[in-house]
Residue, then its C-alpha position, 0 to 999 in steps of 0.5 A: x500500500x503506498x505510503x505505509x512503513x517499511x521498517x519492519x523490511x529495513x530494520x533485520x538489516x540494520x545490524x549488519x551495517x555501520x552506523x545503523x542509527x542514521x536510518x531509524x530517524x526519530x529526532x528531536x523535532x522531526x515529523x511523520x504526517x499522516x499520509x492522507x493529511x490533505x484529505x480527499x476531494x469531492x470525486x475520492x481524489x487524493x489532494x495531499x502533496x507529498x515531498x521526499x527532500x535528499x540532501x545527497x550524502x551520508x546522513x551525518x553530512x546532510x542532517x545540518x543541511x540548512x537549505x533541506x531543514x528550511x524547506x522540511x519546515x516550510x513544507x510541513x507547516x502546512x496542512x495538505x503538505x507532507x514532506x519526509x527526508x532521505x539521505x544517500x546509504x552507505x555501500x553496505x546498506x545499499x548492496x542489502x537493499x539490492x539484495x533484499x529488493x527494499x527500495x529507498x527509504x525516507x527516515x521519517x515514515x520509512x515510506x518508499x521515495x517511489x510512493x511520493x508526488x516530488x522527490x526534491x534533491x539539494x545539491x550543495x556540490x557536483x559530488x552529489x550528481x551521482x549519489x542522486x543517480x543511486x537514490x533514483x535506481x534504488x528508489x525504482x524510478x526510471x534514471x531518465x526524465x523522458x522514461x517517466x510516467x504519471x505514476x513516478x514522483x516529479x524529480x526536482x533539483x535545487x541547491x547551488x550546485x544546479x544553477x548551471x543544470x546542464x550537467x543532471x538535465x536529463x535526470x531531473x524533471x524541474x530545476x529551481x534556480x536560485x532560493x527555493x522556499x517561496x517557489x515550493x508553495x507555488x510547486x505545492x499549487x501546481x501539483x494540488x490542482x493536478x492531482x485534484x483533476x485526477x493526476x492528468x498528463x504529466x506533460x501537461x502539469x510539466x508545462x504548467x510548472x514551467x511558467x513558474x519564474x525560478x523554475x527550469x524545465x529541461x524537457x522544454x528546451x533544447x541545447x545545442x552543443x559545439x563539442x563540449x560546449x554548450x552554445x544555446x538553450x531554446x524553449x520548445x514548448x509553448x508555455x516556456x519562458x526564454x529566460x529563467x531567472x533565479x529566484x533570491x528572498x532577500x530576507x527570510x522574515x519578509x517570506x510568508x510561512x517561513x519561521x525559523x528551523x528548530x530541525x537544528x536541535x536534532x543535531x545536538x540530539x542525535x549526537x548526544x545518543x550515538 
C-alpha cells in the first residue's frame, strides 16, 4: 500500500551495517504526517502533496543541511503538505537493499521515495550528481526524465550546485534556480490542482510548472552543443519562458510561512545518543 512503513523490511538489516542509527530517524523535532493529511476531494481524489527532500550524502553530512531543514519546515507547516527526508546509504546498506529488493527509504515514515508526488534533491556540490543517480535506481524510478510516467514522483533539483543544470538535465524533471522556499508553495499549487483533476498528463502539469519564474524545465528546451560546449538553450514548448531567472528572498522574515528551523536541535540530539 503506498505510503505505509517499511521498517519492519529495513530494520533485520540494520545490524549488519555501520552506523545503523542514521536510518531509524526519530529526532528531536522531526515529523511523520499522516499520509492522507490533505484529505480527499469531492470525486475520492487524493489532494495531499507529498515531498521526499535528499540532501545527497551520508546522513551525518546532510542532517545540518540548512537549505533541506528550511524547506522540511516550510513544507510541513502546512496542512495538505507532507514532506519526509532521505539521505544517500552507505555501500553496505545499499548492496542489502539490492539484495533484499527494499527500495529507498525516507527516515521519517520509512515510506518508499517511489510512493511520493516530488522527490526534491539539494545539491550543495557536483559530488552529489551521482549519489542522486543511486537514490533514483534504488528508489525504482526510471534514471531518465523522458522514461517517466504519471505514476513516478516529479524529480526536482535545487541547491547551488544546479544553477548551471546542464550537467543532471536529463535526470531531473524541474530545476529551481536560485532560493527555493517561496517557489515550493507555488510547486505545492501546481501539483494540488493536478492531482485534484485526477493526476492528468504529466506533460501537461510539466508545462504548467514551467511558467513558474525560478523554475527550469529541461524537457522544454533544447541545447545545442559545439563539442563540449554548450552554445544555446531554446524553449520548445509553448508555455516556456526564454529566460529563467533565479529566484533570491532577500530576507527570510519578509517570506510568508517561513519561521525559523528548530530541525537544528536534532543535531545536538542525535549526537548526544550515538
Amino acid at each position: 500500500m503506498p505510503g505505509q512503513s517499511r521498517f519492519a523490511d529495513l530494520e533485520p538489516l540494520l545490524d549488519r551495517v555501520q552506523k545503523p542509527i542514521q536510518y531509524v530517524g526519530g529526532e528531536l523535532n522531526s515529523q511523520v504526517k499522516d499520509w492522507q493529511c490533505g484529505g480527499h476531494g469531492p470525486g475520492g481524489e487524493e489532494l495531499t502533496v507529498r515531498w521526499a527532500l535528499m540532501y545527497p550524502d551520508a546522513y551525518e553530512v546532510g542532517l545540518p543541511n540548512q537549505g533541506v531543514m528550511i524547506l522540511y519546515e516550510v513544507l510541513n507547516e502546512r496542512p495538505h503538505v507532507l514532506a519526509e527526508r532521505t539521505y544517500a546509504v552507505w555501500p553496505d546498506l545499499e548492496a542489502l537493499l539490492r539484495e533484499s529488493g527494499v527500495p529507498q527509504l525516507t527516515v521519517d515514515g520509512h515510506r518508499a521515495v517511489v510512493d511520493f508526488d516530488l522527490f526534491g534533491v539539494s545539491f550543495s556540490t557536483e559530488l552529489g550528481y551521482t549519489n542522486m543517480l543511486t537514490a533514483l535506481d534504488l528508489a525504482g524510478i526510471p534514471l531518465h526524465a523522458a522514461d517517466r510516467d504519471d505514476t513516478h514522483p516529479v524529480v526536482v533539483a535545487g541547491g547551488h550546485s544546479s544553477f548551471n543544470p546542464e550537467p543532471i538535465a536529463d535526470f531531473v524533471d524541474l530545476v529551481v534556480l536560485g532560493d527555493g522556499e517561496e517557489v515550493v508553495s507555488e510547486i505545492n499549487r501546481v501539483l494540488s490542482e493536478w492531482k485534484a483533476a485526477g493526476r492528468g498528463d504529466r506533460r501537461e502539469a510539466l508545462g504548467v510548472l514551467c511558467s513558474i519564474p525560478g523554475v527550469y524545465v529541461p524537457a522544454a528546451y533544447e541545447a545545442t552543443y559545439d563539442g563540449a560546449d554548450l552554445v544555446a538553450v531554446e524553449p520548445v514548448w509553448p508555455e516556456a519562458p526564454e529566460t529563467v531567472e533565479k529566484r533570491t528572498i532577500a530576507d527570510l522574515a519578509d517570506s510568508d510561512g517561513i519561521e525559523t528551523p528548530h530541525m537544528a536541535e536534532a543535531i545536538q540530539y542525535r549526537a548526544r545518543i550515538e
